[in-house]
N, CA and C atoms as a LAMMPS dump frame, in Angstrom:
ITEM: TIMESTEP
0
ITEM: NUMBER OF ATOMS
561
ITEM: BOX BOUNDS ff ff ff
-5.0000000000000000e+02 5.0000000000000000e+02
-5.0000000000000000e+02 5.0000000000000000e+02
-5.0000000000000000e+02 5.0000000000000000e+02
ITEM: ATOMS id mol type element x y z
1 1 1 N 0.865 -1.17 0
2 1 2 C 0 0 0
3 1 3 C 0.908 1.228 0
4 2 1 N 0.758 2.203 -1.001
5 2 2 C 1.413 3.461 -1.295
6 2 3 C 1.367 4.316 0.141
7 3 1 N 1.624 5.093 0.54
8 3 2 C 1.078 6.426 1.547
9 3 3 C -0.002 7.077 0.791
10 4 1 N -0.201 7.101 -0.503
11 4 2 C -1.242 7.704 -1.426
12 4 3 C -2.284 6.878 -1.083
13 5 1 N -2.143 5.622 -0.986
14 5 2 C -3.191 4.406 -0.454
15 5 3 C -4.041 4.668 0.887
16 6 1 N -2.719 4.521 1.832
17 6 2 C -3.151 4.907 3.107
18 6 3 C -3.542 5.957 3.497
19 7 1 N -3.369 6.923 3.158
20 7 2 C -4.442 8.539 3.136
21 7 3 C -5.806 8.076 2.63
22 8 1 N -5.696 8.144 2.25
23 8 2 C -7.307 7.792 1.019
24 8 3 C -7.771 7.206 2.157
25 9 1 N -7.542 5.863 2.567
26 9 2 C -8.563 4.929 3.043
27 9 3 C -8.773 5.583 4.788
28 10 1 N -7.489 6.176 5.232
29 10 2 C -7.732 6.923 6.373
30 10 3 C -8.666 7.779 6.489
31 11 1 N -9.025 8.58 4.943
32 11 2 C -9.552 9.496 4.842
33 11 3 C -11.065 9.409 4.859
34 12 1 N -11.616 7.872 3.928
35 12 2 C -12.396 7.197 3.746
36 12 3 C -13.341 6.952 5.413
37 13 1 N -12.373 6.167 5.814
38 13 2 C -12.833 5.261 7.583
39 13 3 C -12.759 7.008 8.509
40 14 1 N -12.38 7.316 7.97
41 14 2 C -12.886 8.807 9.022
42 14 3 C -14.086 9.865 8.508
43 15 1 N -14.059 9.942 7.2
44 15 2 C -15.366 10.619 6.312
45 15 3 C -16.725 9.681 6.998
46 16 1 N -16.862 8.218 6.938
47 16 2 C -17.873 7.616 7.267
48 16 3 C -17.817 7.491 8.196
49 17 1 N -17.149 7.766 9.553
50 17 2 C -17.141 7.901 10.414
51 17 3 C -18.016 8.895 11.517
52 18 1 N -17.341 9.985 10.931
53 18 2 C -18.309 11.317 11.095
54 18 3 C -19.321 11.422 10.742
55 19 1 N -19.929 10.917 9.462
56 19 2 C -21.018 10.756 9.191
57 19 3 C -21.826 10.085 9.735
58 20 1 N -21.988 8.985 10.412
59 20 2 C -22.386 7.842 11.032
60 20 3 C -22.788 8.526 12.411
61 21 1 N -21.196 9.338 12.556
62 21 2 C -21.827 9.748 14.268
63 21 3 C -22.903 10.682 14.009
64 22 1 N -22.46 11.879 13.141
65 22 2 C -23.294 12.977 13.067
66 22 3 C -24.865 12.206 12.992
67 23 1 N -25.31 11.311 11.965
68 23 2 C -26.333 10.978 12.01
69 23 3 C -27.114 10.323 13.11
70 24 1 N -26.378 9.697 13.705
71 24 2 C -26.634 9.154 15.123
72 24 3 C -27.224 9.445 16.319
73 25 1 N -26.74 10.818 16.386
74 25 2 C -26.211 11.774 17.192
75 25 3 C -27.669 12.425 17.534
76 26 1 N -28.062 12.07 18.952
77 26 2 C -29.195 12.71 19.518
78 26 3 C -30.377 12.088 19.259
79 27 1 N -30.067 11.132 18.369
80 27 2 C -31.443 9.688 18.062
81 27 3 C -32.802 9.499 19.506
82 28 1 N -33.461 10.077 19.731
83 28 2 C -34.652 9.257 20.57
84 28 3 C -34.022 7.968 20.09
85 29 1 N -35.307 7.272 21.415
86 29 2 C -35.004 5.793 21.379
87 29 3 C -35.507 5.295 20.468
88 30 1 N -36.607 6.089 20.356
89 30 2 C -37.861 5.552 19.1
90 30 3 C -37.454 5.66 17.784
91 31 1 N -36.414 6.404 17.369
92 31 2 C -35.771 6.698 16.683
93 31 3 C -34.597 5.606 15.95
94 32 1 N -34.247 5.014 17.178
95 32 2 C -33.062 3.973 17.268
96 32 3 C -33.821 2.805 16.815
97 33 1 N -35.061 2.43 17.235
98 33 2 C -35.578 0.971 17.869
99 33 3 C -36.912 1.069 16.531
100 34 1 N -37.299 1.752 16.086
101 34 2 C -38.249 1.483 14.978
102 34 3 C -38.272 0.897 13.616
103 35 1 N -38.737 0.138 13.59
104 35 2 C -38.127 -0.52 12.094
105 35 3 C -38.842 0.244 11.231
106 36 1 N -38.183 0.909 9.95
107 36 2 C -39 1.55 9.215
108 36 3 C -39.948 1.02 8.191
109 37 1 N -40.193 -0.059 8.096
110 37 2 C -41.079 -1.354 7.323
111 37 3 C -40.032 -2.412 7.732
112 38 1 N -41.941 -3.495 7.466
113 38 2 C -41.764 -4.499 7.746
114 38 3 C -40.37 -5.045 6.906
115 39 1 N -39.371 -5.996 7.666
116 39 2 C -38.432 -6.462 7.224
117 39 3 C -37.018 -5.81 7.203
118 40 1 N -37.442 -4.334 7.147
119 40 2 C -36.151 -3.482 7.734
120 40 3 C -35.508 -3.68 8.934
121 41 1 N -34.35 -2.583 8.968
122 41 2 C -33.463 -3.229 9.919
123 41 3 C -33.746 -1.878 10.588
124 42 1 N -33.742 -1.797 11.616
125 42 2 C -34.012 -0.605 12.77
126 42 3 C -32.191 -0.182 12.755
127 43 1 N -32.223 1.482 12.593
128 43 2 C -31.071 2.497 12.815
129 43 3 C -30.164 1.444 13.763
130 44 1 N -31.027 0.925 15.003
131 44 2 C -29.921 0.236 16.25
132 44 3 C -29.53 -0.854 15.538
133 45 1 N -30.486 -1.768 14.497
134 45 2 C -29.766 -3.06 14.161
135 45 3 C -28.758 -2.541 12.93
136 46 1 N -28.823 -1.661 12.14
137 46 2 C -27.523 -1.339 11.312
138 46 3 C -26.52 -1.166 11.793
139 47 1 N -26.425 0.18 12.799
140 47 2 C -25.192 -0.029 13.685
141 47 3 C -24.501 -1.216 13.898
142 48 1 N -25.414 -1.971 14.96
143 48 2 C -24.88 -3.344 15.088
144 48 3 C -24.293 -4.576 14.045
145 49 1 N -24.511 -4.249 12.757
146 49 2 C -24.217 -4.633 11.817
147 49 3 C -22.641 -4.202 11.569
148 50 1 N -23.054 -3.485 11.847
149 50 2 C -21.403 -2.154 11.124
150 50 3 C -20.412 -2.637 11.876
151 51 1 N -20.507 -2.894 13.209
152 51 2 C -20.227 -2.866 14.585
153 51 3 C -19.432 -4.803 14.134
154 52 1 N -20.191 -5.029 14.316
155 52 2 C -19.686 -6.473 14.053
156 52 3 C -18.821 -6.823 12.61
157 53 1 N -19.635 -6.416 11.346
158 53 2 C -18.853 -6.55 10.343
159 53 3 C -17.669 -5.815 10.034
160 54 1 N -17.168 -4.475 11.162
161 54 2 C -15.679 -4.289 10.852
162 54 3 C -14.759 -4.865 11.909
163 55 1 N -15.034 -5.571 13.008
164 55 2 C -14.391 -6.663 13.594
165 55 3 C -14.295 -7.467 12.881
166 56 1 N -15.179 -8.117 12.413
167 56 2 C -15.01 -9.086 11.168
168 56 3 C -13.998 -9.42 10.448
169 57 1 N -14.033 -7.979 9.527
170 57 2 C -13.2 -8.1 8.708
171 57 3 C -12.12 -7.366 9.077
172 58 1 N -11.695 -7.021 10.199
173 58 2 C -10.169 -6.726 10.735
174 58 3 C -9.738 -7.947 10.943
175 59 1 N -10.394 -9.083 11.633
176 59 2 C -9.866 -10.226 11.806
177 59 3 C -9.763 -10.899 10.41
178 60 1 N -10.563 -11.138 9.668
179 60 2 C -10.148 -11.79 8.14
180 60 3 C -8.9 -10.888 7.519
181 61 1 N -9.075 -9.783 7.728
182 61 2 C -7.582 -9.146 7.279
183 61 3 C -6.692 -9.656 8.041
184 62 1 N -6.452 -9.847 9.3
185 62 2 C -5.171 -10.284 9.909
186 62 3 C -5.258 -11.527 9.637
187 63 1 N -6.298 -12.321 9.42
188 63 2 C -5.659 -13.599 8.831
189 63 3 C -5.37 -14.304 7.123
190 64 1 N -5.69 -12.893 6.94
191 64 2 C -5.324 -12.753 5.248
192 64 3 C -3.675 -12.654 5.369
193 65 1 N -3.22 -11.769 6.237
194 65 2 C -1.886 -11.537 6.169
195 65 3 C -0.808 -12.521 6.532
196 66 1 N -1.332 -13.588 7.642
197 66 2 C -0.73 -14.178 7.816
198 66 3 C -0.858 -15.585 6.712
199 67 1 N -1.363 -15.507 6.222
200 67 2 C -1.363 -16.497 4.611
201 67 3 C -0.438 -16.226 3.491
202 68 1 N 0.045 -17 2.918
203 68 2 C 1.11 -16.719 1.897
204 68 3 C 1.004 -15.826 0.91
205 69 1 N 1.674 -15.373 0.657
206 69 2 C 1.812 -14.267 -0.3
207 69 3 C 1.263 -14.629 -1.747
208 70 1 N 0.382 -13.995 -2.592
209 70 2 C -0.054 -14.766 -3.85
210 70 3 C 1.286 -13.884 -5.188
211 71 1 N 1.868 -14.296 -5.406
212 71 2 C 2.609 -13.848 -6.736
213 71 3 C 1.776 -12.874 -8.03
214 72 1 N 0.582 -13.869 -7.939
215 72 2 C -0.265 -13.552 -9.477
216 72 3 C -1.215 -12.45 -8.689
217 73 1 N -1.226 -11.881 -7.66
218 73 2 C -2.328 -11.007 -6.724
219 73 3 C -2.7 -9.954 -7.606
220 74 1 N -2.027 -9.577 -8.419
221 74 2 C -2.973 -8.282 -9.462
222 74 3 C -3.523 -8.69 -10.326
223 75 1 N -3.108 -9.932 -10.977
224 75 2 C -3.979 -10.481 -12.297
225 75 3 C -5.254 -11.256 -11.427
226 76 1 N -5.461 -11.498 -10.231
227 76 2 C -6.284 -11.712 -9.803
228 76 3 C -7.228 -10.973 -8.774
229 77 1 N -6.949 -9.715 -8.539
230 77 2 C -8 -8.994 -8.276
231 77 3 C -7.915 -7.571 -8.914
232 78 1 N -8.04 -7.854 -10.239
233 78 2 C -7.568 -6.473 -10.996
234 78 3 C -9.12 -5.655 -11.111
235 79 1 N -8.999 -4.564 -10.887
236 79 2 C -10.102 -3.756 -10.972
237 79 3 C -11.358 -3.929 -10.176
238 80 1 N -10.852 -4.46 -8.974
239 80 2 C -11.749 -4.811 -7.982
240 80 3 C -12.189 -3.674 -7.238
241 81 1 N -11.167 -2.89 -7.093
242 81 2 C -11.272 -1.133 -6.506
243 81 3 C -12.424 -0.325 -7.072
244 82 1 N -12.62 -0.382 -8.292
245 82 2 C -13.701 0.394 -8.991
246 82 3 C -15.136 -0.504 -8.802
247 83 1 N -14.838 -1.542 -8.848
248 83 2 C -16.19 -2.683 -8.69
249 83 3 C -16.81 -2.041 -6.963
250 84 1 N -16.21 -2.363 -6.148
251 84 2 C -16.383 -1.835 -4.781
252 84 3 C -16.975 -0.484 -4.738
253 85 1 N -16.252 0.496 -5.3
254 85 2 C -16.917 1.523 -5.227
255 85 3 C -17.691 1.958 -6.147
256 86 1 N -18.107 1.117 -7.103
257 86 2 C -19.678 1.354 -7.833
258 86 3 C -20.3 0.537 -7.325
259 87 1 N -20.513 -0.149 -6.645
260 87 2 C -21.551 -1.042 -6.924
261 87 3 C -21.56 -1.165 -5.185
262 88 1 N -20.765 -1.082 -4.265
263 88 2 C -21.101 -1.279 -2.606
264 88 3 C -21.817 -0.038 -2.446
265 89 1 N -22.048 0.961 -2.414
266 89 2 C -22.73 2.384 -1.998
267 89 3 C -23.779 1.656 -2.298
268 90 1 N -24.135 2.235 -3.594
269 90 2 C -25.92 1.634 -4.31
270 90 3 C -26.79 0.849 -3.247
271 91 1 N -27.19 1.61 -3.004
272 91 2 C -29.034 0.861 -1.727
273 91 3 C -29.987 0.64 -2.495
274 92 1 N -29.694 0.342 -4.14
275 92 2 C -31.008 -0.102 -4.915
276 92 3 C -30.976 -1.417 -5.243
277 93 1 N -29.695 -1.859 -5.06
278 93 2 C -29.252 -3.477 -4.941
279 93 3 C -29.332 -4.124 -3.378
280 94 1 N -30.009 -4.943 -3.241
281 94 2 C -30.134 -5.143 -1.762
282 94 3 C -29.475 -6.356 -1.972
283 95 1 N -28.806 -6.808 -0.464
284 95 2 C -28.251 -7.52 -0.251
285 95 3 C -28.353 -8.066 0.946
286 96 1 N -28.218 -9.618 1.587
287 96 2 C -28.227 -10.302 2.235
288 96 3 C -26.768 -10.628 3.054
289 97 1 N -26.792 -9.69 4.354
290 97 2 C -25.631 -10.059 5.007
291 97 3 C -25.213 -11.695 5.622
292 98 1 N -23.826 -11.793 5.564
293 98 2 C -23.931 -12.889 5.794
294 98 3 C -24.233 -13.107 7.758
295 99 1 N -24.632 -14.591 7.543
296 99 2 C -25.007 -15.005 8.825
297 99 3 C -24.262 -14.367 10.489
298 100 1 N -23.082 -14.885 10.102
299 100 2 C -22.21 -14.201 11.012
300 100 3 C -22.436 -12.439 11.65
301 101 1 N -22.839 -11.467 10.485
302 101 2 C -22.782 -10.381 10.719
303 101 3 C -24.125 -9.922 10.189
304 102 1 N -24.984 -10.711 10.822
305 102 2 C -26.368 -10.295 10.737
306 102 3 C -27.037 -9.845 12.567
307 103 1 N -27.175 -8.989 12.558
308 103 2 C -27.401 -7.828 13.727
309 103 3 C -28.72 -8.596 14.171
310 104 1 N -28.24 -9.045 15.755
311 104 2 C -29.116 -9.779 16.298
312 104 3 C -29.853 -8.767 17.94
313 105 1 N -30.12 -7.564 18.038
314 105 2 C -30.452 -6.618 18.852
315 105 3 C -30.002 -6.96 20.113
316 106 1 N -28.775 -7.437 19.918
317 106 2 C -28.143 -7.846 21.326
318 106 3 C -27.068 -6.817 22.186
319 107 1 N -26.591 -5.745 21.784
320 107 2 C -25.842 -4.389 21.583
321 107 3 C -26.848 -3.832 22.53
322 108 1 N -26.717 -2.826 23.795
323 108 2 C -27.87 -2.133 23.782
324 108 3 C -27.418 -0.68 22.919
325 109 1 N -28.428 -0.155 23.021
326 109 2 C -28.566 1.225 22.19
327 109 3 C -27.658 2.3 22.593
328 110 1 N -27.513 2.437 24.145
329 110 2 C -26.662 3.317 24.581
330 110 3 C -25.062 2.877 24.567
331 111 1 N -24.776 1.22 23.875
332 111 2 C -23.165 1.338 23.817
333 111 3 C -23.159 1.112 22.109
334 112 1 N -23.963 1.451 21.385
335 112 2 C -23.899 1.272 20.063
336 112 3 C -22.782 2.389 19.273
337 113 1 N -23.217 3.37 19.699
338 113 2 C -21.699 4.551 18.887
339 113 3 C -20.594 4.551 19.7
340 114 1 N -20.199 3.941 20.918
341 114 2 C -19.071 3.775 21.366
342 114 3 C -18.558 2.528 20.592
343 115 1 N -19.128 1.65 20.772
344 115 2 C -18.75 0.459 20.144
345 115 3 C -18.468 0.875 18.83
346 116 1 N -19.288 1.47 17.93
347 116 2 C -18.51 1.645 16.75
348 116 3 C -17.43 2.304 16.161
349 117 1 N -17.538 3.773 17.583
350 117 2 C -16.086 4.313 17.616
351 117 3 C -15.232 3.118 17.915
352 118 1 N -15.108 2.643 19.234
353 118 2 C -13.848 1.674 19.256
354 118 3 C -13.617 0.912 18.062
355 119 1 N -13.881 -0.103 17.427
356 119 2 C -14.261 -0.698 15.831
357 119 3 C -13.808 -0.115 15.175
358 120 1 N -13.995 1.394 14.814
359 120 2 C -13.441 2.07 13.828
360 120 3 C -11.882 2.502 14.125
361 121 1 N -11.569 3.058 15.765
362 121 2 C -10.481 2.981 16.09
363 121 3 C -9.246 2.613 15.672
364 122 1 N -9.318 0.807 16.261
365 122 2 C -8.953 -0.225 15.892
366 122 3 C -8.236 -0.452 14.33
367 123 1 N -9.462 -0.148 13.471
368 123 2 C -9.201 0.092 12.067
369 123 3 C -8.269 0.787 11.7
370 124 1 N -8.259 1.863 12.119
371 124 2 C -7.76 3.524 11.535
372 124 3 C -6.457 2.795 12.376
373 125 1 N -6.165 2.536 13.547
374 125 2 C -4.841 2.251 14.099
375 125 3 C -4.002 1.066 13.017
376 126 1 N -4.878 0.056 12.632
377 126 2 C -4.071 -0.845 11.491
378 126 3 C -3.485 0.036 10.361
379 127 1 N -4.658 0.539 10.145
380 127 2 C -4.461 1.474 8.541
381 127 3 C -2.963 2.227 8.725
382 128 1 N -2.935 2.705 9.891
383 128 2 C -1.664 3.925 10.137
384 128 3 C -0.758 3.036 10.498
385 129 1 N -0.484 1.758 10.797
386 129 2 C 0.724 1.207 11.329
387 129 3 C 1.43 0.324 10.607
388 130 1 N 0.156 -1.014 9.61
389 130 2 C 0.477 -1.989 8.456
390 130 3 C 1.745 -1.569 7.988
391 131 1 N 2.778 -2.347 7.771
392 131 2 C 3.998 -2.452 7.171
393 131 3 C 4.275 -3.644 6.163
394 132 1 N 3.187 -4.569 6.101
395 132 2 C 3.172 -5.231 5.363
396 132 3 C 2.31 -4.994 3.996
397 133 1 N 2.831 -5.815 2.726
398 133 2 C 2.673 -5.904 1.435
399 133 3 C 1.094 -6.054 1.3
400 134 1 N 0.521 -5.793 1.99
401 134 2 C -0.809 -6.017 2.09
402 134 3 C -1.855 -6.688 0.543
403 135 1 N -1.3 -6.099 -0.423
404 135 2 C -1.851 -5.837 -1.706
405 135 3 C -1.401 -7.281 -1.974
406 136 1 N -0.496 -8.132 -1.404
407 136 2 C 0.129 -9.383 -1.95
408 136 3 C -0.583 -10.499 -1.531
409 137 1 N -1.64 -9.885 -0.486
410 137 2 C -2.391 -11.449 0.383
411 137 3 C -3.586 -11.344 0.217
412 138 1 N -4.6 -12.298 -0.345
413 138 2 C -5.902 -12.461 -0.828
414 138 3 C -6.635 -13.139 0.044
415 139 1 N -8.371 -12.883 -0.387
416 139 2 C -9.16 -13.582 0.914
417 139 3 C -10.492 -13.265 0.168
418 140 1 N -11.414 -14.145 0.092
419 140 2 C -12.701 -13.93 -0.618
420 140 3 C -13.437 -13.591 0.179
421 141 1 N -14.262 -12.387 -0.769
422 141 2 C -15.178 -11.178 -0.012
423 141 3 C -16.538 -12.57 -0.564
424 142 1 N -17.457 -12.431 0.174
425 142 2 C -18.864 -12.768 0.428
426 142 3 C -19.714 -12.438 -1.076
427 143 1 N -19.389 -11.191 -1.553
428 143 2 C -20.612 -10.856 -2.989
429 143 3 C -19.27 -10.327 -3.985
430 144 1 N -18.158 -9.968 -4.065
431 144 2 C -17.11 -9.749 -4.552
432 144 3 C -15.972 -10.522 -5
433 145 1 N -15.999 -11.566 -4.347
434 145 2 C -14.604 -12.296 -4.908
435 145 3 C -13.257 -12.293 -4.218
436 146 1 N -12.865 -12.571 -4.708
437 146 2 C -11.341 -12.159 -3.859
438 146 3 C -10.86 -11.088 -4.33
439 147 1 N -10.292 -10.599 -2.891
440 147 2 C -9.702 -9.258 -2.688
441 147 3 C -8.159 -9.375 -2.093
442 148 1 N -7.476 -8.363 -2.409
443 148 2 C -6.594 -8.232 -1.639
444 148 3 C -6.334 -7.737 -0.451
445 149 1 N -5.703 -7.307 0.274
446 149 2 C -5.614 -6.996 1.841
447 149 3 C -6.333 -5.115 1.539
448 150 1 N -5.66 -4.738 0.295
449 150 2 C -5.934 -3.153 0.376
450 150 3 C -7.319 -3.419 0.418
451 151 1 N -7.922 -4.166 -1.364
452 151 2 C -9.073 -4.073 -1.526
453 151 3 C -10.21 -3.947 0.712
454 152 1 N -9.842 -5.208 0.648
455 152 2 C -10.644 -5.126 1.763
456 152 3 C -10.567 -4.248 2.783
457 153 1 N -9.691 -3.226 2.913
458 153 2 C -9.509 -1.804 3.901
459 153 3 C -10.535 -0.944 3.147
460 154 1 N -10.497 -0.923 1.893
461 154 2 C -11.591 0.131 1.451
462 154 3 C -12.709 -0.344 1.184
463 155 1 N -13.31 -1.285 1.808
464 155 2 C -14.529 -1.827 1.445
465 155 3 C -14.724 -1.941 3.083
466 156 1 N -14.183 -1.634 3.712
467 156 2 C -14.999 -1.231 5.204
468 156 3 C -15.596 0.1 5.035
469 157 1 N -15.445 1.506 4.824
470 157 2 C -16.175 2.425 4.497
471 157 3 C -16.815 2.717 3.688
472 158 1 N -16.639 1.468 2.492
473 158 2 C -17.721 1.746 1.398
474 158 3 C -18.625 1.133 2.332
475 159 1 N -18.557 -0.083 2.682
476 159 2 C -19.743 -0.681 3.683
477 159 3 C -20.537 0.004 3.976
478 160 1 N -19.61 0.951 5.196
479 160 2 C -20.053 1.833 6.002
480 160 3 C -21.168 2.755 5.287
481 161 1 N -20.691 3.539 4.365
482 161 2 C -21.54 4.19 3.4
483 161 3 C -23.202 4.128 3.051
484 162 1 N -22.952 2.527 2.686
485 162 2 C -24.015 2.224 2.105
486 162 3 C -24.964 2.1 3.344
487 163 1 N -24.518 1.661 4.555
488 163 2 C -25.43 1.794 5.731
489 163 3 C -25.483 3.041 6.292
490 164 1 N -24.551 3.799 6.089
491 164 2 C -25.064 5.68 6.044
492 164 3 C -26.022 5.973 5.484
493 165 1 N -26.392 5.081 4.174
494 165 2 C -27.658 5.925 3.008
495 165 3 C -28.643 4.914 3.751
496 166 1 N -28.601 4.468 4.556
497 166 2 C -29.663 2.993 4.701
498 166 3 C -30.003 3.328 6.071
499 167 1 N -29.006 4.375 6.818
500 167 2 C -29.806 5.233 8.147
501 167 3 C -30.819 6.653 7.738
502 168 1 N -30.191 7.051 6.68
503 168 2 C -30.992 8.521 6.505
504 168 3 C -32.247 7.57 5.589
505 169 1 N -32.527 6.76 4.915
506 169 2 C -33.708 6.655 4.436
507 169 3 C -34.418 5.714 5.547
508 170 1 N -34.075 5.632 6.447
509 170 2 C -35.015 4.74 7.693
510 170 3 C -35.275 5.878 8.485
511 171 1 N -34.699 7.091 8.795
512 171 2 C -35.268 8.061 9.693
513 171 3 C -35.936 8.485 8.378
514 172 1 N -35.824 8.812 7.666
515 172 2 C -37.009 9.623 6.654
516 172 3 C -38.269 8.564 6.527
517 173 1 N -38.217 7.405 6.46
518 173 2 C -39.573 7.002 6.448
519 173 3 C -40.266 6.92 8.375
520 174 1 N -39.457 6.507 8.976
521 174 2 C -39.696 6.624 10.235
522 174 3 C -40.517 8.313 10.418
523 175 1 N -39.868 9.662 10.002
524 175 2 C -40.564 10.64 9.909
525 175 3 C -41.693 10.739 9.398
526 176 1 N -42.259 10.295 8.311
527 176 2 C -42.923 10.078 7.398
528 176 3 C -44.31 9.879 8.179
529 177 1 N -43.796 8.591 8.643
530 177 2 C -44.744 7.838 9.361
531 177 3 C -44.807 7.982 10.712
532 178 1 N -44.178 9.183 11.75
533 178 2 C -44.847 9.877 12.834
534 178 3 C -45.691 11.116 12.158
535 179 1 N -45.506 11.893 10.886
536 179 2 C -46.123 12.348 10.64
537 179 3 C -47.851 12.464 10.551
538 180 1 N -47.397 11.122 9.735
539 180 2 C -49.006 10.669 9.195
540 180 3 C -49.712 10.321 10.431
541 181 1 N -48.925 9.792 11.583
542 181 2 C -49.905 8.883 12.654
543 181 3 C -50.714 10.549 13.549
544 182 1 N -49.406 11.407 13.657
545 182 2 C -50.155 12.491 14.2
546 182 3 C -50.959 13.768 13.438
547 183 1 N -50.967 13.728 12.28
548 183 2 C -52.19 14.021 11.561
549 183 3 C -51.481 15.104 10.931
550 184 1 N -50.097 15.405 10.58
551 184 2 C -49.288 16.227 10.408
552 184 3 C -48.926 16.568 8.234
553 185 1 N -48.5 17.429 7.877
554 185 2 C -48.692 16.968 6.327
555 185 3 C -47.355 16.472 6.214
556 186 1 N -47.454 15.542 5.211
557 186 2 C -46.116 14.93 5.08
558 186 3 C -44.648 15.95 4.403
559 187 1 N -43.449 16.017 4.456
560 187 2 C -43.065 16.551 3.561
561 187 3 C -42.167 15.873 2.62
């Protein structure tokens, strides 16, 4: 990973960062805990999602690294960088997290943005310290394929992202629908 690399993705895991909190930030409970339709995931169960899936994949990264080095690692995840960031944002493609990091309302609400600060922490501390070839050790992403060690650093804040756009359209229908219940016009 370049220093051109590691800026970016520092820059990345701290942009969605702030965002996440800012949105967060001052949530009622009702706010946290409402599912915005049936089958949605309530603001608290995304968090918890986030929360778990970048432990996750800090640990699949550290055990990406400690796996052998692949020689052929660019002819095999070539242009995976642009795939990630077209296509992970997009909330018009839905997707099925895997089992492991499917948000089971077990988090309470009041350690949910600490927890994801620490999580993100954690991250941002790898990002700034990695000394290894990172780009040389592969590990298959879930809807992507195999990635390399970078790929998968920047596909924690695209993550993140896409559950940024997947909190502001759950408080907007959540609004929506205190509106309507209290007899209010919609906007």
């Amino acid at each position: 990973m370049t220093e051109q690399e590691r800026q970016h993705v520092i820059e990345l895991l701290e942009q969605t960062r702030d965002d996440f909190l800012d949105l967060t930030q001052d949530l009622s409970q009702a706010q946290w805990t409402t599912l915005p339709e049936p089958g949605a995931w309530s603001v608290a169960l995304v968090a918890e999602h986030l929360v778990s899936s970048e432990i996750m994949v800090g640990r699949l990264i550290q055990g990406v690294l400690a796996s052998e080095s692949d020689p052929d690692w660019e002819e095999k995840t070539a242009g995976q960088i642009e795939v990630l960031k077209r296509i992970m944002p997009m909330r018009s493609r839905k997707a099925t997290a895997p089992e492991i990091v499917l948000p089971k309302g077990k988090i309470p609400v009041p350690d949910l943005r600490s927890r994801f600060r620490k999580a993100r922490q954690r991250t941002l501390d790898f990002v700034s310290s990695v000394d290894q070839p990172i780009k040389q050790h592969l590990g298959p992403h879930p809807f992507f394929g195999l990635l390399n060690g970078y790929q998968w650093l920047v596909s924690i804040p695209l993550h993140n992202l896409r559950h940024n756009l997947q909190i502001v359209e759950a408080l907007e229908k959540i609004s929506r629908q205190d509106a309507k219940t209290q007899g209010r016009p919609q906007s």
